[in-house]
matplotlib code that plots the C-alpha trace (Angstrom):
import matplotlib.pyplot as plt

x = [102.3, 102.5, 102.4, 100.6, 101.0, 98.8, 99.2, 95.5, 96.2, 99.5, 100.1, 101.3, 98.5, 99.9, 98.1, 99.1, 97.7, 97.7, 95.8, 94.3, 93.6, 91.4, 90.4, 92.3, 92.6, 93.2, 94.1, 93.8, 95.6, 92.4, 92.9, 89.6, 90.0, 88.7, 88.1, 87.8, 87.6, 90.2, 88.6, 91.6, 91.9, 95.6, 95.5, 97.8, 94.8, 92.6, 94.1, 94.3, 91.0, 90.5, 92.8, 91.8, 88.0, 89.5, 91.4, 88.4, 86.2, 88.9, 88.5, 84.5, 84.8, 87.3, 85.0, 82.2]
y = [120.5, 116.8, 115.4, 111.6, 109.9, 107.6, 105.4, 104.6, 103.0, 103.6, 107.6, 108.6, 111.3, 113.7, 115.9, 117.7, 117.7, 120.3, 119.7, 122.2, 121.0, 118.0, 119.0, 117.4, 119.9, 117.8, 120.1, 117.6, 118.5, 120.0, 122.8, 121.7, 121.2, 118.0, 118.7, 115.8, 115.5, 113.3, 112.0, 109.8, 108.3, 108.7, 111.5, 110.2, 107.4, 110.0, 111.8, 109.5, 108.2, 111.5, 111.3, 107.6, 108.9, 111.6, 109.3, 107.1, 110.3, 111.2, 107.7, 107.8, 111.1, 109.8, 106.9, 108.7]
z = [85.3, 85.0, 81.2, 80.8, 77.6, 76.0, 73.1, 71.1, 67.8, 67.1, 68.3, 71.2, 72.8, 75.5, 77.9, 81.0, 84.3, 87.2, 90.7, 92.7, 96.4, 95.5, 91.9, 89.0, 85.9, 82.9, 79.8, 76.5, 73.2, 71.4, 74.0, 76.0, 79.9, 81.9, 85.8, 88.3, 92.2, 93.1, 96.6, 97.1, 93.7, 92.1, 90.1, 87.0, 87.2, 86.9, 84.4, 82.3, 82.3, 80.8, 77.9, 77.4, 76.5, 74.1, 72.3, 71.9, 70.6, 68.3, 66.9, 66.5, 64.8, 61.8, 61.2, 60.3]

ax = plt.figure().add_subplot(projection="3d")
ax.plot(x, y, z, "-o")
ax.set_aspect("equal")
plt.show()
């Protein structure tokens, strides 16, 4: 597995990545899974397009 990390106010988020012939598995810290065809994009570009949008939900949960 490949670990991305990304930094959204502040904390550092980390996921891990896997790929399986063209799909991208993205596993994010609350234990879901995000899933992707890759199709010739980079897959840590991918991935982390994924983790980006987590980090953004995590944020419009705690200001409610």
């Amino acid at each position: 597995m490949t670990e991305i990390t990304f930094t959204h106010n502040g904390i550092d988020i980390r996921a891990e990545y896997e790929i399986f012939g063209d799909t991208l598995v993205v596993y994010l810290p609350d234990g879901t899974t995000r899933e992707t065809s890759l199709r010739g994009l980079a897959p840590d570009s991918a991935a982390i397009t994924h983790l980006r949008a987590f980090a953004h939900s995590l944020s419009k949960r705690s200001d409610k």
